[in-house]
PATORBA-468616 format. One record per residue: residue number from 1; residue in one letter; x, y, z of N, C-alpha, C, O, CB in turn. Coordinates in pm, 1 decimal, padded with zeros to 6 digits. Each point is the difference from the previous one (the first is absolute). Glycine has a CB too. Example, Ala and Ser with C-alpha at 12.3 -4.5 7.8 and 13.67 -1.06 7.14 Angstrom:
<atoms>
1  A  01319.0  -00569.0  00780.0  -00089.0  00119.0  00000.0  00090.0  00120.0  00000.0  00103.6  -00001.9  00066.5  -00292.8  -00115.4  00058.1
2  S  00154.2  00222.3  -00196.6  00082.0  00119.0  00006.0  -00077.0  00109.0  00073.0  00050.9  00110.8  00016.9  00067.5  -00173.6  -00231.4
</atoms>
This chain:
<atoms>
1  X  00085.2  -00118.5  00000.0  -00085.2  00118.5  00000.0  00089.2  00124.0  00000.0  00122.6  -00008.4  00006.8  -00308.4  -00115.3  00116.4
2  X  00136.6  00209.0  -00129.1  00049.6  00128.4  00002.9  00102.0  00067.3  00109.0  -00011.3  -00044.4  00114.2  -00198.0  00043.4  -00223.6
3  X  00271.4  00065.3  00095.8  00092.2  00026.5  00115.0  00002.7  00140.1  00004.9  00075.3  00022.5  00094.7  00065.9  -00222.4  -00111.6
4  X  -00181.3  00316.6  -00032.5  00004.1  00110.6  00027.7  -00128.4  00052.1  -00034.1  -00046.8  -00031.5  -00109.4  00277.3  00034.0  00093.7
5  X  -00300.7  00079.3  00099.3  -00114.4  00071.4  -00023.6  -00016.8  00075.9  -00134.7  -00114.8  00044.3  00002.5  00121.5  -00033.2  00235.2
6  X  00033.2  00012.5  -00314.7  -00011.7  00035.1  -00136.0  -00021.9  -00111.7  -00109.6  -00078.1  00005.7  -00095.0  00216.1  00176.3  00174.6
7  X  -00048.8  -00288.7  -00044.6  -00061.9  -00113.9  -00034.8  -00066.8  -00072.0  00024.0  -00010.8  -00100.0  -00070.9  00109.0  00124.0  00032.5
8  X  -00179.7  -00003.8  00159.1  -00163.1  -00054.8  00006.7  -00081.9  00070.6  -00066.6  -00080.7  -00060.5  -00070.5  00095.7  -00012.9  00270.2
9  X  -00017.3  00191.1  -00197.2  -00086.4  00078.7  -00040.5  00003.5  -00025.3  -00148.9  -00108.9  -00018.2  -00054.4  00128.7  00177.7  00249.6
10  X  00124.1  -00164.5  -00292.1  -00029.2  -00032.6  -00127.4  -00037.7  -00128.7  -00016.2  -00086.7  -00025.8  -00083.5  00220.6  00180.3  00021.3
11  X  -00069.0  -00266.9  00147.4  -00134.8  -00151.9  00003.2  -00150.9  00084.0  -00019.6  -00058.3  00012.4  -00107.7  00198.4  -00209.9  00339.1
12  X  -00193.7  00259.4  -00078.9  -00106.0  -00016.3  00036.2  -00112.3  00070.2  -00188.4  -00105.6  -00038.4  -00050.4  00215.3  00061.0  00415.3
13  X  00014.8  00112.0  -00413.8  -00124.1  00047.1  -00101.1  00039.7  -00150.7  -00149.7  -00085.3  -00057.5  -00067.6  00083.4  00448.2  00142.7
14  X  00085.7  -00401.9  -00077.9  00006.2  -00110.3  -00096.2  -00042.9  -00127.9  00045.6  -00001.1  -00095.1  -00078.3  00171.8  00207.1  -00014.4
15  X  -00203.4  -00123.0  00202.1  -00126.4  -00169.7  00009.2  -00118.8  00097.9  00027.5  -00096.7  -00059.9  00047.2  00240.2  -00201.1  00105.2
16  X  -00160.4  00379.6  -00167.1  -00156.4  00046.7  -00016.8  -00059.7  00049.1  -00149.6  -00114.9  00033.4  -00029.0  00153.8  00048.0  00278.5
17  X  00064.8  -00088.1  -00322.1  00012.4  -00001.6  -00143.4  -00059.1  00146.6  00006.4  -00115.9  -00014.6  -00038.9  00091.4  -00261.1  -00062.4
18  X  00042.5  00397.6  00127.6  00011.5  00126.0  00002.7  00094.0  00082.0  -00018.3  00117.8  -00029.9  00019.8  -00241.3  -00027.5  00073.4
19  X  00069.4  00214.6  -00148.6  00112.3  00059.3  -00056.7  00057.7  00060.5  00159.4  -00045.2  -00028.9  00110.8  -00055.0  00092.6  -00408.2
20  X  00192.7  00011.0  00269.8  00036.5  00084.9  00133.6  -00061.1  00131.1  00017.7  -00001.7  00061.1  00106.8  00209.8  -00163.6  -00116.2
21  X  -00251.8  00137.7  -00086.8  -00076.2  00128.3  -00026.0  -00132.7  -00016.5  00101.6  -00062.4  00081.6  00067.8  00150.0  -00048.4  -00345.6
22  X  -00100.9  -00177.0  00256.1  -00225.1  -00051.0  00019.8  00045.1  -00027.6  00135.1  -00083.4  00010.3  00090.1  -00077.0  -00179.3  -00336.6
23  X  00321.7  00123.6  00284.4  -00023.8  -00031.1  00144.3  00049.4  00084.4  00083.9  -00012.0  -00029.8  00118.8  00008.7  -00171.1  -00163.3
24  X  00084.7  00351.9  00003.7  -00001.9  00112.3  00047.6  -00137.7  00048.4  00002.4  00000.5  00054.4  00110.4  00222.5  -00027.0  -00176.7
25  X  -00330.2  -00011.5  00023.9  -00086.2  00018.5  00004.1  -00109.2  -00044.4  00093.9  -00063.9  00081.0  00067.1  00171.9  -00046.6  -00243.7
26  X  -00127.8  -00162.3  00180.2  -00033.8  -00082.8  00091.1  00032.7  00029.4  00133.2  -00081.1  00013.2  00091.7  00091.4  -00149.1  -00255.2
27  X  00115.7  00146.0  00170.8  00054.8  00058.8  00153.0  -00018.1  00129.1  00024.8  -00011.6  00050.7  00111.6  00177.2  -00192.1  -00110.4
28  X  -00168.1  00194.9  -00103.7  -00031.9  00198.7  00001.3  00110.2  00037.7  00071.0  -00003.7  00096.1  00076.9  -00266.2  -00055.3  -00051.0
29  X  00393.5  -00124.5  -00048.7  00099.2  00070.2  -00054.6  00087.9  00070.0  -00145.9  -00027.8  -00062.9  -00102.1  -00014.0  -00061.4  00291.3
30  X  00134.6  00234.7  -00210.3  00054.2  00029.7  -00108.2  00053.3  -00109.5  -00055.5  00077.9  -00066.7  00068.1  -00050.6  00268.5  -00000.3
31  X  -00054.6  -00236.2  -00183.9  00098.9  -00113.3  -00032.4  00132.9  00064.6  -00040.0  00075.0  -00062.5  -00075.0  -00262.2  -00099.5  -00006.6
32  X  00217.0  00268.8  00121.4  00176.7  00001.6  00020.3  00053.1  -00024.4  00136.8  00117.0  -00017.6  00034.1  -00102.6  00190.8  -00207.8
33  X  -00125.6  -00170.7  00247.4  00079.5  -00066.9  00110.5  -00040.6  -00116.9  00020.0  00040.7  -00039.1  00109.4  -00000.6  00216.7  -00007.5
34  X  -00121.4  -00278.3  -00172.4  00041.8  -00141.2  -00016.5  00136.4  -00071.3  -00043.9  00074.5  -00087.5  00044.2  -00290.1  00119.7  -00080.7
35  X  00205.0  00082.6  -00113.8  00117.6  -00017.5  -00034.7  00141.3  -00035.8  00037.4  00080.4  -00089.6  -00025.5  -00220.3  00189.1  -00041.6
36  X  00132.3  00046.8  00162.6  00104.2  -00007.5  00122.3  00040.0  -00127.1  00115.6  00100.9  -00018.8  00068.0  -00188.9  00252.2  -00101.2
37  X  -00032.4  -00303.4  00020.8  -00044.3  -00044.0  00132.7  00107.5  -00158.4  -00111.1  00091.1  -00052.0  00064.5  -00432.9  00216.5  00113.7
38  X  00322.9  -00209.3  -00298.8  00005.1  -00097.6  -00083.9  00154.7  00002.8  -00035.8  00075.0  -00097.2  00009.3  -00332.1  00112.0  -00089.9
39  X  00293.2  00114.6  00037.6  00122.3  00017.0  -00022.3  00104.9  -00012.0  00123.4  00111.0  -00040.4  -00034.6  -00213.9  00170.2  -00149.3
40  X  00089.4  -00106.7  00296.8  00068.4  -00020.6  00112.6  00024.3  00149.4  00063.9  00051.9  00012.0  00111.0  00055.2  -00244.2  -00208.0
41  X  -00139.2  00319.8  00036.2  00061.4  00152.2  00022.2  -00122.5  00026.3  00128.4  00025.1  00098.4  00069.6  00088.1  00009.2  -00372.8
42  X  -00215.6  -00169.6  00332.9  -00058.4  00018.8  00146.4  -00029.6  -00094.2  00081.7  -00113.2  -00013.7  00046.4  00036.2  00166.9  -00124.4
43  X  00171.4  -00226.0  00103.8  00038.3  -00118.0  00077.7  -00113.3  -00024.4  00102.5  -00038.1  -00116.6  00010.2  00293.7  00161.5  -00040.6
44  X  -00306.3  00035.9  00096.7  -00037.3  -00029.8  00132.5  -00170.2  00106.8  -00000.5  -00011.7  00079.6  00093.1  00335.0  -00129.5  00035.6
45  X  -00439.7  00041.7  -00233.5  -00061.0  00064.4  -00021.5  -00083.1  00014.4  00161.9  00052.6  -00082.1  00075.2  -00021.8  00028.5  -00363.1
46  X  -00074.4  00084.5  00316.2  -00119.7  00062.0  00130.4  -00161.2  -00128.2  -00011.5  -00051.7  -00058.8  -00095.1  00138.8  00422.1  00039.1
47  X  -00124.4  -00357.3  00237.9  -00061.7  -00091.1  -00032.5  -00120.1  00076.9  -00069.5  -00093.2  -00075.0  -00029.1  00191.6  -00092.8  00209.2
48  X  -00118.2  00315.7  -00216.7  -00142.5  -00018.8  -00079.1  00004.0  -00053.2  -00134.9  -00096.8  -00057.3  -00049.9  00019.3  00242.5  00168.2
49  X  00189.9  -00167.0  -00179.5  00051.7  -00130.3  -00123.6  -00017.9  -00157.0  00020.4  -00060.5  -00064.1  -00085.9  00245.8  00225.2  00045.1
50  X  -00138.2  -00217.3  00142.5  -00034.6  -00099.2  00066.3  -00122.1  -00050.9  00000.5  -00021.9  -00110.9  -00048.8  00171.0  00180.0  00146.1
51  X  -00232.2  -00003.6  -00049.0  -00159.7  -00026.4  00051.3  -00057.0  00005.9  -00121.3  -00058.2  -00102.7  -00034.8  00038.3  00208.5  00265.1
52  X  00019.8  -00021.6  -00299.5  -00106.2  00019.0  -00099.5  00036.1  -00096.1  -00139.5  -00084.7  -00024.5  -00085.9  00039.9  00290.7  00188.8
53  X  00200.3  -00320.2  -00108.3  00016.0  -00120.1  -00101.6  -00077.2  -00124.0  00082.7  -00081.4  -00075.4  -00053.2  00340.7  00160.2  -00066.3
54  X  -00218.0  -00091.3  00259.4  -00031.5  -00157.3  00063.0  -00203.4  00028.4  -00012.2  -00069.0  -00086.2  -00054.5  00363.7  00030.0  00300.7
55  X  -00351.5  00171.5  -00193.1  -00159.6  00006.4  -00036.2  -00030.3  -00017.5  -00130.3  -00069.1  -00094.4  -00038.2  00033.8  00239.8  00201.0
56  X  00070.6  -00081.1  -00219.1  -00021.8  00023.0  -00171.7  00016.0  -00157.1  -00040.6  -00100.6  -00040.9  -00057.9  00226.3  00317.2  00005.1
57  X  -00034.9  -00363.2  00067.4  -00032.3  -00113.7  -00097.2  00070.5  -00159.7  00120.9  00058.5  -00107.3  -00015.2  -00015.0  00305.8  -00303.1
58  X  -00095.2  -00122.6  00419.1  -00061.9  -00136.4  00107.7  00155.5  -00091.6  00041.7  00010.6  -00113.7  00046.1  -00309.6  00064.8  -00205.9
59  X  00417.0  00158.0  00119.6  00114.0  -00023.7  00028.6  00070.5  -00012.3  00163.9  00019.7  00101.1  00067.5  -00043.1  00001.6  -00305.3
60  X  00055.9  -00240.2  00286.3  00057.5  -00021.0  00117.2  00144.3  00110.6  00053.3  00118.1  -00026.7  -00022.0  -00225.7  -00236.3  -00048.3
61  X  00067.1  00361.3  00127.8  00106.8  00114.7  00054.0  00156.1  -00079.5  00040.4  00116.0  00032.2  -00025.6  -00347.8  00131.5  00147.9
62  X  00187.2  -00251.6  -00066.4  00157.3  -00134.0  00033.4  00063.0  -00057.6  -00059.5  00097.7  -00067.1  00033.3  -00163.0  00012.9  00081.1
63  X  -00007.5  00080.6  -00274.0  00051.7  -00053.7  -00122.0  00098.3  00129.3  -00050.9  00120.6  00004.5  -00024.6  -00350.6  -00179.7  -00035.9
64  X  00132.9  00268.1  00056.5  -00012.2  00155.1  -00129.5  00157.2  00050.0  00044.7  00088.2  00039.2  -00076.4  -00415.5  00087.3  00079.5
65  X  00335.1  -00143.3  00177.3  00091.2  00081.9  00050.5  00129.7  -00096.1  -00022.6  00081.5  00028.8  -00087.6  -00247.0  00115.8  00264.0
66  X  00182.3  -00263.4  -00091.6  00095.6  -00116.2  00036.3  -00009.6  -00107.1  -00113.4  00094.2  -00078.8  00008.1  -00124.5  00116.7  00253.5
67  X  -00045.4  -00061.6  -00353.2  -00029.2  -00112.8  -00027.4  -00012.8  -00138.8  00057.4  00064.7  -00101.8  -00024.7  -00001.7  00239.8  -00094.6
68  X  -00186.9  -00110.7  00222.0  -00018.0  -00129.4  00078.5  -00121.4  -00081.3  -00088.9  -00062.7  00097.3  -00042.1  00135.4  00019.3  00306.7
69  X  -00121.5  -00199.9  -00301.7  -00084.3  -00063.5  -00037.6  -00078.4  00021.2  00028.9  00013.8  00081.9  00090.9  00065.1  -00182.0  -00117.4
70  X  -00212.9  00071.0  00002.7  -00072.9  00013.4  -00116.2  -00054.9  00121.4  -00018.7  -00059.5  00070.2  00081.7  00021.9  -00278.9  -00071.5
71  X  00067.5  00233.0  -00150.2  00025.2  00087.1  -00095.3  -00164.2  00065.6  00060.7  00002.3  00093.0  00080.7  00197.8  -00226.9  -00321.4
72  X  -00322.1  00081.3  00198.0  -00125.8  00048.5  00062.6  -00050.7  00009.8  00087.3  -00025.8  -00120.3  00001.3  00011.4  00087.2  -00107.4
73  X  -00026.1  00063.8  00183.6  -00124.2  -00011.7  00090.7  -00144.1  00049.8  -00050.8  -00023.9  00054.0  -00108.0  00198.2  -00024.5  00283.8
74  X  -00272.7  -00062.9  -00063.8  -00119.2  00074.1  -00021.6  -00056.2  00020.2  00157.3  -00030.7  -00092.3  00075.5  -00020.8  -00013.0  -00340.3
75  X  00045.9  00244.2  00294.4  -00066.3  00001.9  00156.9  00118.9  -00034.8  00028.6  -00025.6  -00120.2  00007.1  -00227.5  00055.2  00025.8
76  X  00383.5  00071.2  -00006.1  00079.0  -00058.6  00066.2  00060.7  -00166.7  -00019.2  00108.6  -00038.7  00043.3  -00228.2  00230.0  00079.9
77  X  00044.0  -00255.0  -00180.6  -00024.4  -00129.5  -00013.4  00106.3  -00072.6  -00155.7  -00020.2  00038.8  -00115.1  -00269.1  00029.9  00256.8
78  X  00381.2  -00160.3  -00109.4  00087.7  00006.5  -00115.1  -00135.3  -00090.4  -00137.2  -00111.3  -00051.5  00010.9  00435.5  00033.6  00176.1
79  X  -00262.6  00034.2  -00259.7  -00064.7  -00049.3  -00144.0  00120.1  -00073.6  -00067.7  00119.9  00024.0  00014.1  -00299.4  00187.7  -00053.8
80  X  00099.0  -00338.7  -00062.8  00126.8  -00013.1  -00085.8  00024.4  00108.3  -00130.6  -00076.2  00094.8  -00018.6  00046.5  -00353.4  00089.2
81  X  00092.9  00243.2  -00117.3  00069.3  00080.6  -00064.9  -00095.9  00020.0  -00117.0  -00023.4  00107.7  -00054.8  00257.7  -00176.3  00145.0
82  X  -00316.7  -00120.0  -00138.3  -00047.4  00038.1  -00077.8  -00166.2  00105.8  00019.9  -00013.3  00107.4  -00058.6  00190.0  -00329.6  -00024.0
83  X  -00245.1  00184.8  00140.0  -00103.4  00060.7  00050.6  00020.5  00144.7  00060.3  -00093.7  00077.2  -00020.0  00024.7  -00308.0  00050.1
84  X  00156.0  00269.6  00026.8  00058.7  00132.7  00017.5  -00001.0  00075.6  -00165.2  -00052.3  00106.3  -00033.5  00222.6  -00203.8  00271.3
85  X  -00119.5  00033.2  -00292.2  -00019.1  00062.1  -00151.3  -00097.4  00072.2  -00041.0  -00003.8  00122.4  -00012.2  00094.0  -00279.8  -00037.8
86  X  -00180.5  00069.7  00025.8  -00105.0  -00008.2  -00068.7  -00050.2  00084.5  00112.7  -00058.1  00087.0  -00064.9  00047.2  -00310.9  -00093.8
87  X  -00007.0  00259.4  00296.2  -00043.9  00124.5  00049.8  00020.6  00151.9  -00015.0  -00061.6  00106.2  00009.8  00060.0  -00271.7  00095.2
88  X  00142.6  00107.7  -00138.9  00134.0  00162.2  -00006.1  -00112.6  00052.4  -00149.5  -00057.0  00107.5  -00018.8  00446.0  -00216.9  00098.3
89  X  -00386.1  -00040.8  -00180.6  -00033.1  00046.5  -00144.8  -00144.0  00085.7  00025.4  -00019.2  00116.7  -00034.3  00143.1  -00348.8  -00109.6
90  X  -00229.9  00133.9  00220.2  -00131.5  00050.6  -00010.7  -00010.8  00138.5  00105.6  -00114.0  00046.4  00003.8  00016.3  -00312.7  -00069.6
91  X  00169.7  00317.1  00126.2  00010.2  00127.6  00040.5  00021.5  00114.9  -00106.2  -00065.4  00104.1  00005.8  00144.3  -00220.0  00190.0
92  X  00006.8  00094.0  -00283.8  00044.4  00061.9  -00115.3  -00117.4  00027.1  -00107.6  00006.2  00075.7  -00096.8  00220.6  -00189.1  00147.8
93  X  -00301.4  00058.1  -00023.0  -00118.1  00030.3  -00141.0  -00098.4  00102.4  00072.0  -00009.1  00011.9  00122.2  -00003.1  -00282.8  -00260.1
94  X  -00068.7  00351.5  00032.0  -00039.3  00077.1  00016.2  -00115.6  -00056.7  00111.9  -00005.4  -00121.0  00021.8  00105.5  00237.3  -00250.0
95  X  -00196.1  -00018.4  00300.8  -00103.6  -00066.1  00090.1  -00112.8  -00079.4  -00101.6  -00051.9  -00109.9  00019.3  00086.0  00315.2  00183.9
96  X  -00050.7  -00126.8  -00299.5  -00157.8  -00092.8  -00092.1  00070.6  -00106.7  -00014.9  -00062.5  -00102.4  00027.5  -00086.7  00265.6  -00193.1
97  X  00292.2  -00183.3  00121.0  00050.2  -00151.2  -00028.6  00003.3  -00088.3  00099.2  -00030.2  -00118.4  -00015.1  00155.8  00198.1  -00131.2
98  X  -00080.5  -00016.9  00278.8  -00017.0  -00086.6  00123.7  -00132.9  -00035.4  00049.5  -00014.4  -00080.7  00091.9  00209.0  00176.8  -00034.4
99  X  -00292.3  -00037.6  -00116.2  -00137.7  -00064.0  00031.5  -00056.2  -00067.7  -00118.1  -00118.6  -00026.2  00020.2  00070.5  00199.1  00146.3
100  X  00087.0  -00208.5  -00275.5  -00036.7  -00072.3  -00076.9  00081.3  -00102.0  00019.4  -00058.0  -00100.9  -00040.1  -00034.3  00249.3  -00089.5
101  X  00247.1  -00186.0  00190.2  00031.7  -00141.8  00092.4  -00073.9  -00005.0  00109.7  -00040.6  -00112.6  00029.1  00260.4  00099.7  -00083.7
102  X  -00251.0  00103.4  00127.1  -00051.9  -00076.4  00127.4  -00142.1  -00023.5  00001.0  -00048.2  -00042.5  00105.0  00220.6  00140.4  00021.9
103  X  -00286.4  -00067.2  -00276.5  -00107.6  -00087.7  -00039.1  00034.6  -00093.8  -00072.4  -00092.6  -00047.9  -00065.4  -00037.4  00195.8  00078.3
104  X  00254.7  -00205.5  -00030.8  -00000.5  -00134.0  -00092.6  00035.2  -00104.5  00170.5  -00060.5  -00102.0  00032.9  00195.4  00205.5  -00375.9
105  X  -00050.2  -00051.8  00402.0  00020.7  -00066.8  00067.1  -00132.6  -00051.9  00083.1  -00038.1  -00117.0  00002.9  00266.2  00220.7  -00035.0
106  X  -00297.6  00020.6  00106.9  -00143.0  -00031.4  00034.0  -00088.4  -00099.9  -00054.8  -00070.7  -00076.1  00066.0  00095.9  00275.2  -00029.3
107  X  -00017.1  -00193.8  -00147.3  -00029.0  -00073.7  -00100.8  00002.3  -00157.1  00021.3  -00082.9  -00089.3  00017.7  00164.4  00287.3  -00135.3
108  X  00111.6  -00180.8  00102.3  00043.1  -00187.4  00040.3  -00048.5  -00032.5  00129.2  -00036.8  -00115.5  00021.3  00269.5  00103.0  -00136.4
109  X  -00238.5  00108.8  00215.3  -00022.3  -00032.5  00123.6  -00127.4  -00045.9  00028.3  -00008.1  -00099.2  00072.4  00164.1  00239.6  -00027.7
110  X  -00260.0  -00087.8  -00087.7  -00139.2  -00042.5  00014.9  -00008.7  -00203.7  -00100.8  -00046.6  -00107.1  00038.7  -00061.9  00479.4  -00038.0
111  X  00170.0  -00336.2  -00113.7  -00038.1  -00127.2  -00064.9  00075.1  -00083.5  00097.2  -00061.4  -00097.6  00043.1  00027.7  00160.8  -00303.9
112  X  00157.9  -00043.2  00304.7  00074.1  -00110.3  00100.3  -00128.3  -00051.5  00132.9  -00030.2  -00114.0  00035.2  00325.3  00263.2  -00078.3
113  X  -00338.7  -00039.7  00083.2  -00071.2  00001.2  00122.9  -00135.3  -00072.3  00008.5  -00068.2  -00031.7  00097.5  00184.4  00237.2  -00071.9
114  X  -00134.4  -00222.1  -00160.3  -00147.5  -00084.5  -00047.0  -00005.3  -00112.7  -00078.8  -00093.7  -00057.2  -00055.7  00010.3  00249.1  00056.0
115  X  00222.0  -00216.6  00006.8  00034.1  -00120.4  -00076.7  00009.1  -00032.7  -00136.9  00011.5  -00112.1  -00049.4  -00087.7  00070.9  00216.7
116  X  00067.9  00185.4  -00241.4  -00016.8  -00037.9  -00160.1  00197.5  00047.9  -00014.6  00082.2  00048.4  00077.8  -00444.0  00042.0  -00185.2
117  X  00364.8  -00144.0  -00053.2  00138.5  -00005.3  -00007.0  00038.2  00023.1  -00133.1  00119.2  00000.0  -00030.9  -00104.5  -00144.5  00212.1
</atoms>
């Protein structure tokens, strides 16, 4: 895994398949000081940098900072890596898109719940 905080962070936006622009954004930070943050020239960014990457896409702070395992959480709670994904991803879409997954899912959930398949 990663060994310096700039290189998690370029893991974390390249396994979220995002630009740096969308995930400066996301954080509502400048993306020149992502930049900074990637290139090594701000080694040691502040925790409101911190917080708002680990909120923003459900990222474990013990990871983001130290690289301790696992890469996700949710609520505190670790995730695997793969299912962490696919949360980080479905955060990223616009809200009408996130409610047109979470009526399909509704969806599977009711047919599971009544036995059709």
């Amino acid at each position: 895994m990663e060994k310096t905080l700039a290189g998690r962070l370029a893991f974390l936006i390249s396994n979220l398949g995002i630009k740096q622009l969308d995930f400066a954004r996301r954080i509502q930070f400048a993306q020149s000081y992502v930049s900074m943050v990637l290139r090594g020239t701000k080694p040691s960014p502040g925790p409101r940098f911190i917080n708002a990457v680990c909120r923003e896409f459900s990222v474990n702070p013990e990871w983001l900072t130290n690289g301790k395992e696992p890469v996700y959480t949710l609520s505190g709670l670790p995730m695997s890596t793969g299912k962490a994904e696919i949360l980080a991803k479905f955060k990223l879409l616009p809200k009408k898109k996130q409610q047109v997954v979470e009526d399909i899912i509704d969806a599977f959930l009711l047919k599971a719940m009544t036995g059709e398949e």
